[in-house]
C-alpha positions in Angstrom: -5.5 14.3 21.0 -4.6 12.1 18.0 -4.4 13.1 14.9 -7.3 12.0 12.7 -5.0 11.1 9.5 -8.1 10.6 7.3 -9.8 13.9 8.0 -10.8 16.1 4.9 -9.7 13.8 2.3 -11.7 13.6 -0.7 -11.5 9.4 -1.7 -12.1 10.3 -5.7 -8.6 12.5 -6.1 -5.8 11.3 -7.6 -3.0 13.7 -7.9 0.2 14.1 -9.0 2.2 13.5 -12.7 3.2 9.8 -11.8 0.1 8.7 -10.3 -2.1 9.8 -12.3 -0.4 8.4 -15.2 0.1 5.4 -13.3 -3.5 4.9 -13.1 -4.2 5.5 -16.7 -2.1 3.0 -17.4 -3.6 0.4 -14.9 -6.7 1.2 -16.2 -8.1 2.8 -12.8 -11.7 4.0 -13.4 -11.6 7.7 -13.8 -14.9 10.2 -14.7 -12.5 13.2 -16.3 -9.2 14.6 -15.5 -8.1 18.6 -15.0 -4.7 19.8 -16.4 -3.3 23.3 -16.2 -1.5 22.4 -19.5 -1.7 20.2 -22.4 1.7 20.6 -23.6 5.1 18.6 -22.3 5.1 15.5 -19.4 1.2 17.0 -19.2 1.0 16.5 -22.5 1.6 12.7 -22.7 -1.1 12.5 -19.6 -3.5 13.4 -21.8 -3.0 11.9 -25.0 -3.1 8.4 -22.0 -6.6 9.8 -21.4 -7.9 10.5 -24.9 -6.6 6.9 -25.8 -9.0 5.8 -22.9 -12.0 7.7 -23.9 -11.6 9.8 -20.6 -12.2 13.6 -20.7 -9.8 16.0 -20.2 -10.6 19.5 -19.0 -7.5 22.0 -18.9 -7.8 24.7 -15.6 -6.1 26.7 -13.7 -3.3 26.2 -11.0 -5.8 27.6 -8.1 -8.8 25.6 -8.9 -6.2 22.4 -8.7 -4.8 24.0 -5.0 -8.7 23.8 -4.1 -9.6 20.8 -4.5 -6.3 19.0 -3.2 -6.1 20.9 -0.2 -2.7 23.1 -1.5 -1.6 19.1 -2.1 1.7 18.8 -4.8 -0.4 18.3 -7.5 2.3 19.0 -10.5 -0.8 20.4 -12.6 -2.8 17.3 -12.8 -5.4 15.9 -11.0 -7.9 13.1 -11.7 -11.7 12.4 -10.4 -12.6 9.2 -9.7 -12.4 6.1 -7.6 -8.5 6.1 -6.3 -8.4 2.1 -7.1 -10.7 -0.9 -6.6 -10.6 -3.3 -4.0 -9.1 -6.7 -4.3 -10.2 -9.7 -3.0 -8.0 -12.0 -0.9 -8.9 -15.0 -3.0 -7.9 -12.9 -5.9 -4.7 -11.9 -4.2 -4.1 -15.4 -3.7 -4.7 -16.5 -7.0 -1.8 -14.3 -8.4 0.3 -16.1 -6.6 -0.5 -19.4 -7.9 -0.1 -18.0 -11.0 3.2 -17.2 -10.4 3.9 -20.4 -9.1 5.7 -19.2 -5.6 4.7 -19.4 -2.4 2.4 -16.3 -1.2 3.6 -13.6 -0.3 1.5 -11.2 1.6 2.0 -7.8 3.9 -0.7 -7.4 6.0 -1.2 -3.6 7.9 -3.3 -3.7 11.1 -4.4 -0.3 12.0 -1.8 1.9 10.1 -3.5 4.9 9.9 -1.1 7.2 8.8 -1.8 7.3 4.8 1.9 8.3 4.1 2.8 5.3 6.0 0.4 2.9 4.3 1.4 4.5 0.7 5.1 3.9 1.5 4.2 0.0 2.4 2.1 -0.2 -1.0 5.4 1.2 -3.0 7.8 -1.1 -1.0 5.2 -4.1 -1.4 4.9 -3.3 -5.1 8.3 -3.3 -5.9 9.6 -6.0 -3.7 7.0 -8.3 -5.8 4.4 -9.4 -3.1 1.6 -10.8 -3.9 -1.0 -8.4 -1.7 -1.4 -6.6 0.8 -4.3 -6.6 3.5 -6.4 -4.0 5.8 -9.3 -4.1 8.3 -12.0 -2.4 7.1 -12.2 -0.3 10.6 -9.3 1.8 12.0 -7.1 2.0 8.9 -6.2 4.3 6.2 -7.7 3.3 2.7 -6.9 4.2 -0.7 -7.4 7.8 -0.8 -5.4 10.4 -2.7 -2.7 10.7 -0.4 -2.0 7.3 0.0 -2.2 7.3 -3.8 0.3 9.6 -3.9 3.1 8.9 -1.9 2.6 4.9 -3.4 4.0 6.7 -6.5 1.5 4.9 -8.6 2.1 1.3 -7.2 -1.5 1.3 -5.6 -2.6 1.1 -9.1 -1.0 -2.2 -9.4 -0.2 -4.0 -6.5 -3.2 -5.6 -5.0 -5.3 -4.7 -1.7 -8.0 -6.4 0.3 -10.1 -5.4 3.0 -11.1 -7.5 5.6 -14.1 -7.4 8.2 -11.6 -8.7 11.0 -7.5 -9.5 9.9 -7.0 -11.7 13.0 -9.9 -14.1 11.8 -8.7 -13.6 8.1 -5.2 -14.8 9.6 -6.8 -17.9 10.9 -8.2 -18.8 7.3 -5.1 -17.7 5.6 -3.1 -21.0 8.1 -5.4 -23.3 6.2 -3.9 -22.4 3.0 -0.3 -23.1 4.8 0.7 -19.5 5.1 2.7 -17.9 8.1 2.5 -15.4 9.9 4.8 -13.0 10.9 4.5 -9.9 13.6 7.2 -7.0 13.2 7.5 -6.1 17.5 11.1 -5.1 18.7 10.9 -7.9 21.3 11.2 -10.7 18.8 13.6 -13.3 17.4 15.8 -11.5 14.8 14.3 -11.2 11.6 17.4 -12.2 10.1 17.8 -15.6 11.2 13.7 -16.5 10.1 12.9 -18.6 7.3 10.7 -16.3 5.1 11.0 -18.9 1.9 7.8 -20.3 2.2 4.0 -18.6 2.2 4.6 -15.7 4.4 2.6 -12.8 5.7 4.4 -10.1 7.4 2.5 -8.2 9.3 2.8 -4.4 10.6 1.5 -3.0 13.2 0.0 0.3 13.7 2.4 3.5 14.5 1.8 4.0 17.9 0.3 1.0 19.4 1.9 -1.8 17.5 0.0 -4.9 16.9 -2.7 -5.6 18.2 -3.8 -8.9 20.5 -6.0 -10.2 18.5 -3.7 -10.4 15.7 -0.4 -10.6 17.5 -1.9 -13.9 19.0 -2.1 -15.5 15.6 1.1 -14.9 14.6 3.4 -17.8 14.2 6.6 -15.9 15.3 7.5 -12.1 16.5 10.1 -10.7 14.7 12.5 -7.6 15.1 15.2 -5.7 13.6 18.8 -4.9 15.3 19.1 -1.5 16.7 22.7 -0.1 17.3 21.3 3.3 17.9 20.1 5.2 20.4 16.4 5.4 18.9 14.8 1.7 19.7 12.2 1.8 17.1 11.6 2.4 12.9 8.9 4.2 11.4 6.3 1.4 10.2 7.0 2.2 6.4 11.1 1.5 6.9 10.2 -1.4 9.3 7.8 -2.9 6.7 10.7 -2.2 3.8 13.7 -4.0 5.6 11.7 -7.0 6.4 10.1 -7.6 3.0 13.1 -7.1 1.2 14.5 -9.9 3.8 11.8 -12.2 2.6 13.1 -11.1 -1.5 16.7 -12.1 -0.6 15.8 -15.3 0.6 13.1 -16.1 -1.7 15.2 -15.7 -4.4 18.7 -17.2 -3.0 17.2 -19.5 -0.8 18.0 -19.0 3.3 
């Protein structure tokens, strides 16, 4: 049976040193925080919080393995809503700002929430724009994902959408394209990422799906000298934005 990767998570945990400060910094809404100390790196978590007005309760280490399932919480946990949703209009608008071309990752059906936190960290750091999900049959911004983002889901921006393929279709308007990560495309290499891009991921076990994979301009892939013949969705997602960063910022 498949694994049900959302099961027992609690949405309004954040845990772990860097995330939680992370989110204190971004200014994610939080109702109080638990520490098992108020001394050292715990310490500078909570003076974050005081400056904020948010209360800060000190505990013990079990009470902490409790509520985070025996997660790596690093004595600090926070209760509250993981992040806020972004609109795509909004997502678009930073770029604009920027004054570059958009750059978007878009995730249909990753469901893994290690795998979607990974994309949020590489997306983050790589400097795109957004990143989007379908509403159904996906992982959201819950703890975990919170987590192993390191922080970046406080800042890099994420939309939900009722149906990606027919968000796609809008997105063409606004002269964005679209591109599907599937080992049977054109090398990734030799694409022109330069202009407003969307790279799109597909979920870990299936792929894309039709919908979506029929409103993708081009199917890309990665070269495999090994004898595995396919990436985890995370690395996949990595290589190719970082593609799009070389090029975007030497030109192709």
């Amino acid at each position: 049976m498949k694994e049900d990767f959302r099961r027992n998570e609690n949405e309004n945990l954040i845990f772990g040193r860097n995330a939680v400060l992370e989110a204190l910094k971004a200014d994610t809404p939080l109702n109080h925080i638990l520490v098992t100390s108020m001394t050292g790196s715990l310490g500078a978590i909570c003076a974050e919080a005081r400056k904020r007005g948010i209360v800060v309760k000190q505990t013990d280490s079990r009470k902490l393995d409790i509520l985070t399932g025996n997660g790596n919480h690093q004595g600090v946990c926070a209760e509250g809503a993981c992040a806020s949703y972004a609109t795509v209009a909004e997502i678009l608008a930073q770029a604009e700002k920027k004054g570059t071309p958009p750059f978007l990752v878009l995730c249909d059906g990753i469901e893994d929430p290690h795998n979607l936190g990974a994309i949020l960290r590489t997306a983050e750091a790589a400097g795109a724009d957004g990143v989007i999900l379908p509403k159904r049959r996906s992982a959201s911004l819950t703890q975990t994902v919170f987590k192993t983002s390191a922080g970046a889901a406080s800042w890099i921006p994420v939309a939900r959408v009722s149906n990606l393929a027919t968000e796609m279709i809008a997105l063409k308007k606004k002269n964005i394209w679209f591109f599907g990560a599937d080992m049977d495309g054109s090398a990734a290499f030799q694409t022109d990422f330069t202009g407003g891009i969307g790279i799109v991921i597909g979920s870990e076990g299936f792929g894309l799906s039709a919908p979506v994979q029929a409103q993708c301009d081009a199917m890309v892939s990665l070269p495999m000298f090994g004898r595995v013949n396919s990436l985890n969705a995370s690395v996949a997602a990595g290589i190719l934005m970082y593609e799009a960063v070389r090029q975007r910022q030497q030109g192709k």
